[in-house]
Every structure is written in structure tokens, then in C-alpha cells.
C-alpha atoms as an extended CHARMM CRD file, in Angstrom:
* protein
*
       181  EXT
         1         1  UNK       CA             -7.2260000000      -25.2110000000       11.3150000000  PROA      1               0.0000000000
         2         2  UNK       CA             -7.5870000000      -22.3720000000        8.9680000000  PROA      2               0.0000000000
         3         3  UNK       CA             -6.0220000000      -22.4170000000        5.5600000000  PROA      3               0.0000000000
         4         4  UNK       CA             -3.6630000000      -19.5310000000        6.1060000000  PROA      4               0.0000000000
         5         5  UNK       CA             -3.1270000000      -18.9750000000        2.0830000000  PROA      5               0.0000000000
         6         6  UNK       CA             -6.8100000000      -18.2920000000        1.6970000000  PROA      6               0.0000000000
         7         7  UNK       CA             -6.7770000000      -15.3080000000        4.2570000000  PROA      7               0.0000000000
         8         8  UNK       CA             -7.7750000000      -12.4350000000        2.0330000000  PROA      8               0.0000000000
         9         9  UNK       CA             -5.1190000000       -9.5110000000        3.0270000000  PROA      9               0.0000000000
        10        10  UNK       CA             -4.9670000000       -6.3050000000        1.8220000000  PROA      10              0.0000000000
        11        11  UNK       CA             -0.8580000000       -4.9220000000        0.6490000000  PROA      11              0.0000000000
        12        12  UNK       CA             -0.1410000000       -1.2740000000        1.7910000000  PROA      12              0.0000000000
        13        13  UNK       CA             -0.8910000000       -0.0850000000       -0.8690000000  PROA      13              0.0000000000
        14        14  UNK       CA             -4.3380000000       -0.8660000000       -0.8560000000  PROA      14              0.0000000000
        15        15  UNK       CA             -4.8050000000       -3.8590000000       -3.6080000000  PROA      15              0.0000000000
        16        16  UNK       CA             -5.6210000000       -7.2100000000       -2.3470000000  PROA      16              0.0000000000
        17        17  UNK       CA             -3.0190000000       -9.6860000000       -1.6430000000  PROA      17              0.0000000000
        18        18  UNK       CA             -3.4250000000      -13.4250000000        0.3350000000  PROA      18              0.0000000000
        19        19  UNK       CA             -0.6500000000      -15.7030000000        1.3300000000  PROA      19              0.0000000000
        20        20  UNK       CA             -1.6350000000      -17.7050000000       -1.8060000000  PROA      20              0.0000000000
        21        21  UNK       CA              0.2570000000      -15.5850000000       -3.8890000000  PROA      21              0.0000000000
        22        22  UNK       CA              3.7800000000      -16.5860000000       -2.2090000000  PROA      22              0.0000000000
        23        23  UNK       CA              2.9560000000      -20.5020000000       -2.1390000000  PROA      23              0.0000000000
        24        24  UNK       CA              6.0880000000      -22.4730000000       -2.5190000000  PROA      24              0.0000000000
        25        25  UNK       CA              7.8290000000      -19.8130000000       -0.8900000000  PROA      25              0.0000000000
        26        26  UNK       CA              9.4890000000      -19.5570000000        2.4270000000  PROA      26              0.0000000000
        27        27  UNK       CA              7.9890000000      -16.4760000000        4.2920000000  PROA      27              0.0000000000
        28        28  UNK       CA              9.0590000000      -14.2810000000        7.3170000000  PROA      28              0.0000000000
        29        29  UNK       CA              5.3810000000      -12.6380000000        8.8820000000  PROA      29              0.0000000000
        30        30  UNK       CA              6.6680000000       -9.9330000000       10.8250000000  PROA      30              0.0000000000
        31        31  UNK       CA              4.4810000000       -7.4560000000       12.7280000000  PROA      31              0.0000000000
        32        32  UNK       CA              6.3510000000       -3.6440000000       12.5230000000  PROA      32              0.0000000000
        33        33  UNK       CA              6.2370000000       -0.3970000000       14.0250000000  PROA      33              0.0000000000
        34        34  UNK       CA              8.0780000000        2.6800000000       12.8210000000  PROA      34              0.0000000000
        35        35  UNK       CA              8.7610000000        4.2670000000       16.3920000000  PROA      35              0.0000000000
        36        36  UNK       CA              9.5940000000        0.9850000000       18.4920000000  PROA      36              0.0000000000
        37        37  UNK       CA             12.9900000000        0.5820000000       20.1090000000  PROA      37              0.0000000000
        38        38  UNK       CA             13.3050000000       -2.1130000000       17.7150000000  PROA      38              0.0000000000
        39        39  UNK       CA             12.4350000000       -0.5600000000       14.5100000000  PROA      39              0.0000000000
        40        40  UNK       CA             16.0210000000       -0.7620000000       13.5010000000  PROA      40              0.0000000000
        41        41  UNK       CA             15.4180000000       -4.5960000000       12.8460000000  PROA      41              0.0000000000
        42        42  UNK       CA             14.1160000000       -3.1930000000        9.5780000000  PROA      42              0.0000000000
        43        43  UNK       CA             17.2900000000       -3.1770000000        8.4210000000  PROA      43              0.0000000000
        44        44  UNK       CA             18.1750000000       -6.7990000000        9.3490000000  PROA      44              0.0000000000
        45        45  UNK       CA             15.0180000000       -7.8470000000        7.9870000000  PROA      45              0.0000000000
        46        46  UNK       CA             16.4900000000       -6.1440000000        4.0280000000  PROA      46              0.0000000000
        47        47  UNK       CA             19.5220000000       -7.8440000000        4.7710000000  PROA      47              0.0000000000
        48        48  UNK       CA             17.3600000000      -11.3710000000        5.0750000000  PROA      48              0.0000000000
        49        49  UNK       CA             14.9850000000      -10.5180000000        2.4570000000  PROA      49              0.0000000000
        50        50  UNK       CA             18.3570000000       -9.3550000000        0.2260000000  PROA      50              0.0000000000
        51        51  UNK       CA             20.0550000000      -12.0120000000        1.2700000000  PROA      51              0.0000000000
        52        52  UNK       CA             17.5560000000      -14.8790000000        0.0030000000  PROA      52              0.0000000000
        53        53  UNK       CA             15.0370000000      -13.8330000000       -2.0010000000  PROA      53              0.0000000000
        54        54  UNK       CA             16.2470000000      -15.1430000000       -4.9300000000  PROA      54              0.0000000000
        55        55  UNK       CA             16.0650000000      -18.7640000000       -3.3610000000  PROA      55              0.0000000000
        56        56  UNK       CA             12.4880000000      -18.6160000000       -2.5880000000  PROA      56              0.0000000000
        57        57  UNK       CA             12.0340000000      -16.3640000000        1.2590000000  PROA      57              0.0000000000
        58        58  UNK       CA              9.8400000000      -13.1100000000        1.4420000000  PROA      58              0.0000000000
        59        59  UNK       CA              9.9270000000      -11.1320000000        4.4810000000  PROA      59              0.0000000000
        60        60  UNK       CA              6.2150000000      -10.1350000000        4.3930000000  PROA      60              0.0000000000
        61        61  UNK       CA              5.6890000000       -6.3410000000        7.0660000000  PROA      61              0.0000000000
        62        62  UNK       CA              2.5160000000       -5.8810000000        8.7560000000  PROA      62              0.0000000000
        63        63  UNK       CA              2.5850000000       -2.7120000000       10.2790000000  PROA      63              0.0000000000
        64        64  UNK       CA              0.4920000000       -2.4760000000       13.8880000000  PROA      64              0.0000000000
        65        65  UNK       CA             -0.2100000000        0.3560000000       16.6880000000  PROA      65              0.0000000000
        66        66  UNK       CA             -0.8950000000       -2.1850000000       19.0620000000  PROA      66              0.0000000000
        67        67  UNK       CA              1.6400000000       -1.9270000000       21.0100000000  PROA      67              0.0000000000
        68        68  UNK       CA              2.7300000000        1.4870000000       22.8620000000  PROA      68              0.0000000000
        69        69  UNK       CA              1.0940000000        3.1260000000       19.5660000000  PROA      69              0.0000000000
        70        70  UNK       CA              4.6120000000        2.6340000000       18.1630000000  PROA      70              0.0000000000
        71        71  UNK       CA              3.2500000000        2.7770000000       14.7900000000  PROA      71              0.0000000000
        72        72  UNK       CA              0.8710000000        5.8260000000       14.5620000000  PROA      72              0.0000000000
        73        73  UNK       CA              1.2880000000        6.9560000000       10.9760000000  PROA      73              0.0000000000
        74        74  UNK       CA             -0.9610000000        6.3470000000        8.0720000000  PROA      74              0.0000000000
        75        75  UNK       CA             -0.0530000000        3.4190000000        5.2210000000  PROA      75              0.0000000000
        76        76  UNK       CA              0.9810000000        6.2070000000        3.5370000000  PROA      76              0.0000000000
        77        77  UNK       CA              3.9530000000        7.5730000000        6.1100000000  PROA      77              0.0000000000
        78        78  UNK       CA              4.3220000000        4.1140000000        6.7480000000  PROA      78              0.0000000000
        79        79  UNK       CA              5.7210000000        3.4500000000        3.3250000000  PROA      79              0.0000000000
        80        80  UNK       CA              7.7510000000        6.6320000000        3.4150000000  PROA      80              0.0000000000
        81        81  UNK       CA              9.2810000000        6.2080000000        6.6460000000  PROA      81              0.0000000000
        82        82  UNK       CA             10.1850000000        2.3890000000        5.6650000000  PROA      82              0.0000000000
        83        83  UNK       CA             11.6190000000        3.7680000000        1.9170000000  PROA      83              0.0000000000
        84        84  UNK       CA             13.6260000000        6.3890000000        3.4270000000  PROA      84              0.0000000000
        85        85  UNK       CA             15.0380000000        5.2020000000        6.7540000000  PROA      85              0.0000000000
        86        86  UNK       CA             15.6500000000        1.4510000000        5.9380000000  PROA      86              0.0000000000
        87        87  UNK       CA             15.4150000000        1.3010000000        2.4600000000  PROA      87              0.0000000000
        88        88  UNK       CA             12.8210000000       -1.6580000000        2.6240000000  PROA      88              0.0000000000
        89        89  UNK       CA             11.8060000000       -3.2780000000       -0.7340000000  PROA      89              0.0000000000
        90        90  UNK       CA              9.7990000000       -6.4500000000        1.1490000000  PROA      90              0.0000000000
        91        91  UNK       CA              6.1230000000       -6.2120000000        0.3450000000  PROA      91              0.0000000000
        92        92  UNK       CA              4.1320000000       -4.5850000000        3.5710000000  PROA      92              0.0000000000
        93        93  UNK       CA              0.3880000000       -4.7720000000        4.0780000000  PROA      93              0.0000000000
        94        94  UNK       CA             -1.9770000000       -2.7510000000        5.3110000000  PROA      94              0.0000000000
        95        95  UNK       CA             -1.6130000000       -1.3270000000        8.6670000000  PROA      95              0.0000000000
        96        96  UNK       CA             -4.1360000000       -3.4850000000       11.2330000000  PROA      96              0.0000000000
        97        97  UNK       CA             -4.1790000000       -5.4090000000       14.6710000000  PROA      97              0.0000000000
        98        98  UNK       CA             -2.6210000000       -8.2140000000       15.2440000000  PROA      98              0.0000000000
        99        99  UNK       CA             -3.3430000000       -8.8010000000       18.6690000000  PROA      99              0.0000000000
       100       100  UNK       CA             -6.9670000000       -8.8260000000       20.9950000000  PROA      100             0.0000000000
       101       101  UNK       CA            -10.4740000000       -8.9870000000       19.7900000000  PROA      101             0.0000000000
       102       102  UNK       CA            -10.0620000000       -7.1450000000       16.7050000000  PROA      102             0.0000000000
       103       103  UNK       CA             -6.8790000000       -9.1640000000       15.6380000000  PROA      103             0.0000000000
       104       104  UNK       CA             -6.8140000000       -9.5260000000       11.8550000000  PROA      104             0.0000000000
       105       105  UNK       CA             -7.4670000000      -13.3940000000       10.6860000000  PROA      105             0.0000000000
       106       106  UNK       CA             -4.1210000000      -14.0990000000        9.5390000000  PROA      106             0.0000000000
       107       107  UNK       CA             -2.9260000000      -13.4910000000       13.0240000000  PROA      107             0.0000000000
       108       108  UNK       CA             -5.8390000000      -15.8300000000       14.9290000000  PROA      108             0.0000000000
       109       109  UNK       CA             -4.4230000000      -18.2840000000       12.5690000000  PROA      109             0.0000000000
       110       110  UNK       CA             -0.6890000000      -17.7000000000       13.4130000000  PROA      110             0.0000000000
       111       111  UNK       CA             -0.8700000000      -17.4680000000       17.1770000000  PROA      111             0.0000000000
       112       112  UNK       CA             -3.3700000000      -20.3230000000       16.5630000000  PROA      112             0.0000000000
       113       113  UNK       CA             -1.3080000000      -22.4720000000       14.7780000000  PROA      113             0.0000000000
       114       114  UNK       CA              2.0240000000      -21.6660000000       17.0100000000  PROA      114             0.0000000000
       115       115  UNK       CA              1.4630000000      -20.5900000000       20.6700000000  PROA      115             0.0000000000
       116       116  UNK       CA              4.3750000000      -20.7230000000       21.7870000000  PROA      116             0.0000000000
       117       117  UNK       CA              7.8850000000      -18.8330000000       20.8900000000  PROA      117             0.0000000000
       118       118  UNK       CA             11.4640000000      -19.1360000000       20.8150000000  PROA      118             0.0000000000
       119       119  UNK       CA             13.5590000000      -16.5880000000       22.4050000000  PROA      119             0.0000000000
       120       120  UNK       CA             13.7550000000      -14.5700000000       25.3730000000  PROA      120             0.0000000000
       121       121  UNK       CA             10.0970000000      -14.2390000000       25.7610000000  PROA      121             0.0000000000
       122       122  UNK       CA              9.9040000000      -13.8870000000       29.5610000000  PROA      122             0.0000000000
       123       123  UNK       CA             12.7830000000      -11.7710000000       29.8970000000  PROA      123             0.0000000000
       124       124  UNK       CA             11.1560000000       -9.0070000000       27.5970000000  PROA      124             0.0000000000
       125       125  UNK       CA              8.2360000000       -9.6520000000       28.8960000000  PROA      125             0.0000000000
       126       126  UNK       CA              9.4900000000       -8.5270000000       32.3850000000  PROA      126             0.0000000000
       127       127  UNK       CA             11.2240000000       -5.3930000000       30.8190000000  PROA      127             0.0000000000
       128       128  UNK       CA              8.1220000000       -4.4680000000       29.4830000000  PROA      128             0.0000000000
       129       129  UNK       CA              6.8030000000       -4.6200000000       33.0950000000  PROA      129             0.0000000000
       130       130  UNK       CA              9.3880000000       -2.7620000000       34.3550000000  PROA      130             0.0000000000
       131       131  UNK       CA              8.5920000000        0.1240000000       32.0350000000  PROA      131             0.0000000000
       132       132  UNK       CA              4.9860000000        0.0840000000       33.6570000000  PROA      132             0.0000000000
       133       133  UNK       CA              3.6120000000       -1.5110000000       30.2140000000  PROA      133             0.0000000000
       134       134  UNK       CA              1.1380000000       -4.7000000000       30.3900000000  PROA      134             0.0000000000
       135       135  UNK       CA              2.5060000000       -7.4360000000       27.9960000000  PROA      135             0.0000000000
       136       136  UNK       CA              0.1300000000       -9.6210000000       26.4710000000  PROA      136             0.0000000000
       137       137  UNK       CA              0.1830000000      -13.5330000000       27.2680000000  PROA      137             0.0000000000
       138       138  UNK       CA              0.8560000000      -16.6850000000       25.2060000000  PROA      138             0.0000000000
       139       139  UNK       CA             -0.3740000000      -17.2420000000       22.5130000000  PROA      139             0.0000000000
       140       140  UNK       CA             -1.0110000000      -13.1700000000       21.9540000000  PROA      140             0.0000000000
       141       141  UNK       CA              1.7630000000      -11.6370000000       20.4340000000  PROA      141             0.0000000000
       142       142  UNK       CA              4.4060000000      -10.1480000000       22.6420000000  PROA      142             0.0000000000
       143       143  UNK       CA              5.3980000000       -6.9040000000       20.4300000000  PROA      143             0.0000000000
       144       144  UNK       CA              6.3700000000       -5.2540000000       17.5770000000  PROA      144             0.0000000000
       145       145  UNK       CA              8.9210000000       -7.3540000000       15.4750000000  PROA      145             0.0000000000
       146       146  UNK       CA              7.7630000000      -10.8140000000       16.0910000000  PROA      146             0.0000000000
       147       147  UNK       CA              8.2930000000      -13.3440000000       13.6490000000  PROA      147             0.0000000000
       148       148  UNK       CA              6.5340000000      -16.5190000000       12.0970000000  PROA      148             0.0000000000
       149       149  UNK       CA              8.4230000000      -18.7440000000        9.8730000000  PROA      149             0.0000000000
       150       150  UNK       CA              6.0080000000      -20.2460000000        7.1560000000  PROA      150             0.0000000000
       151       151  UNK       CA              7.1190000000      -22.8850000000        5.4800000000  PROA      151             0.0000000000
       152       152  UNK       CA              6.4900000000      -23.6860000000        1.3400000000  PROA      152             0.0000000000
       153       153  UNK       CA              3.9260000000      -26.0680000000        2.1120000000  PROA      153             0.0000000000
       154       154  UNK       CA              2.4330000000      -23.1980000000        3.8340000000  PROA      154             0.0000000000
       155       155  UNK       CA              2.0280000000      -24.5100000000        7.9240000000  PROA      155             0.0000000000
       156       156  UNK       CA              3.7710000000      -22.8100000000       10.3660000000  PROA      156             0.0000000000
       157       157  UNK       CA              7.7330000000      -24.0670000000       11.4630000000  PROA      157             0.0000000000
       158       158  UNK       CA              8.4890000000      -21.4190000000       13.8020000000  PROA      158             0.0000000000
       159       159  UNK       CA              7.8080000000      -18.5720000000       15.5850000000  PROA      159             0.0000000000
       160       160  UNK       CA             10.2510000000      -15.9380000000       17.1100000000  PROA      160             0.0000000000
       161       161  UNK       CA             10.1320000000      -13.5910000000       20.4470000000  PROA      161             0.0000000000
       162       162  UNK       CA             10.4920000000      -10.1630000000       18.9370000000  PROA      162             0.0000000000
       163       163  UNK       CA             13.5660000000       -9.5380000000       20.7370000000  PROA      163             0.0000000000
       164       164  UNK       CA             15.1060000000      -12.2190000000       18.0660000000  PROA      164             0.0000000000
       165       165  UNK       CA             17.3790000000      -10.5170000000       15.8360000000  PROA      165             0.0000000000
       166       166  UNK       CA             16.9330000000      -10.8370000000       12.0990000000  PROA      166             0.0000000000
       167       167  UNK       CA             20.4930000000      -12.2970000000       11.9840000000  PROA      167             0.0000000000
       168       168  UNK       CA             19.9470000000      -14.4340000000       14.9490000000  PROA      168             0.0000000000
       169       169  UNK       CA             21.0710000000      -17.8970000000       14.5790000000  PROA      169             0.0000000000
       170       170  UNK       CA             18.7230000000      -19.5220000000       15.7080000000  PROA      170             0.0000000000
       171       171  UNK       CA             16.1730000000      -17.6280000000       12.9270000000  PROA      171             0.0000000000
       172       172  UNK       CA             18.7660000000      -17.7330000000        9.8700000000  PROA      172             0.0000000000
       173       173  UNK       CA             19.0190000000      -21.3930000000       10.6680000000  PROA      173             0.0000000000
       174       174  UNK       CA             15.6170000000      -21.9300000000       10.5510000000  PROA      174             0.0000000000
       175       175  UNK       CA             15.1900000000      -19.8930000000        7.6350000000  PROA      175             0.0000000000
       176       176  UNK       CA             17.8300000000      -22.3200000000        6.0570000000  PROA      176             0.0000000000
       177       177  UNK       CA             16.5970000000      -25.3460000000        6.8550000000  PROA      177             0.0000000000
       178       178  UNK       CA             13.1730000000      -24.5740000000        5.4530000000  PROA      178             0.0000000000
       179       179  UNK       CA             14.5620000000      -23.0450000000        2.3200000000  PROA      179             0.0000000000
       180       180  UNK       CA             16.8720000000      -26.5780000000        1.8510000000  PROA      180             0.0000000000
       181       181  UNK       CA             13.2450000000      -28.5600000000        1.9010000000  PROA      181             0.0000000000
């Protein structure tokens, strides 16, 4: 399996960044869009980010038009839109795919690593159908706003159905659990 903290990224803002930099931390991948039906999790994901940070969690945004090209803008509207809608202060990366052929390495690694996810995959999968959209299939992800849960030894203890709320339970728990290792 891949070494996910050696995956060179690239931060919005155009520097280079890899997971490396947050070892011993607990981290939140997320994959965001700025016009999604679920772009308000932004602000659940500052609350989380708020909320821990100083114990050791980063909510780390990667920002993808794969889906519904929910996320059209440049890195640079991106970073607006985030500033001035949700106020997010999280670090975000540069905008890339995180799904099909083209998928950046971090997320072959991911899906890789954790195929499967908890939450009410099916059921949004369905709604997607019913809104004459093709969802992707396990291990792909499902949509904007899904979540992997890295732990501080850096492997991956969870992964979320983007219909999981940032203040879900079942996410904050997990969140806790790894911080209290």
C-alpha cells in the first residue's frame, strides 16, 4: 500500500504541501464543492476544525468538479467563496479529481485503502438516480463532501458517505476516539 504521507500535494494556494506535514495529527480529507446542495457542511466542518484543532485534528478541503461540476470556479474563487460564505480557516488544496482515471494519488490511495463507507451510501446513491445523475460505485467516491478519517499513525480508520454530517455522531465519535489514541 502506498505511503499516503509521501503523496506530494499541492495547497490552494499553489506551494507544495504532503500529508507528511500533519503527521501525528488526526485529519478529516474531505472532497468540496462550492455549489453542491451540501456545501453548507462547510460550516460544520469550521465548527470541527474550531472545535479540535488545538488537540491535534485538521480538516484538510480538496476542492473537485467531479461531480455535477458543483465546483466550477478557479483556486482563486474557490478561496474567496470559502473566506466569505463559511468563514473557513482549514488548509484547502488545489482544486483536482478525485474520482476516475485521472483521480489524484492521494485519492487511489484513500479509496484504496478504505472501500467501503459508513452512512447512507445506497440511499443517496438512489437519490442521485432519481435526479437522472449516474453515481459512481464502491470504492469511487460517491460525492462532494465525503470524508476519510486518518489517523496519527497516518492509515486510514474511517471513511464517511457524504451525506454524513460534520456533527454526526457517528463521525465526532470517531474523530474522538482517534484523537484519545
Amino acid at each position: 500500500m502506498t505511503d499516503i504521507a509521501a503523496i506530494p500535494l499541492t495547497r490552494i494556494d499553489g506551494t507544495p504541501d504532503s500529508l507528511a506535514a500533519y503527521t501525528g495529527h488526526v485529519l478529516l480529507v474531505v472532497n468540496v464543492a462550492s455549489k453542491c446542495g451540501l456545501t453548507p457542511q462547510y460550516e460544520g466542518l469550521e465548527k470541527l476544525y474550531n472545535a479540535y484543532k488545538d488537540k491535534g485534528f485538521e480538516v484538510l478541503g480538496f476542492p473537485a468538479n467531479d461531480f455535477g461540476a458543483q465546483e466550477p470556479g478557479t483556486d482563486e474563487e474557490i478561496v474567496e467563496f470559502c473566506s466569505l460564505n463559511y468563514g473557513v480557516s482549514f488548509p484547502l488544496f488545489a482544486k483536482a479529481d478525485v474520482t476516475g482515471e485521472s483521480k489524484q494519488p492521494l485519492y487511489a490511495a484513500l479509496t484504496q485503502a478504505q472501500p467501503e463507507k459508513v452512512g447512507p451510501a445506497a440511499e443517496f446513491r438512489e437519490r442521485l438516480k432519481g435526479y437522472g445523475m449516474t453515481p459512481t460505485e464502491d470504492p469511487e467516491v460517491l460525492w462532494n463532501f465525503e470524508k476519510f478519517l486518518i489517523a496519527r499513525d497516518g492509515t486510514v480508520a474511517g471513511r464517511f458517505a457524504p451525506g454524513v454530517e460534520p456533527a454526526a455522531p457517528e463521525l465526532v465519535g470517531a474523530i474522538e476516539a482517534e484523537l484519545a489514541k
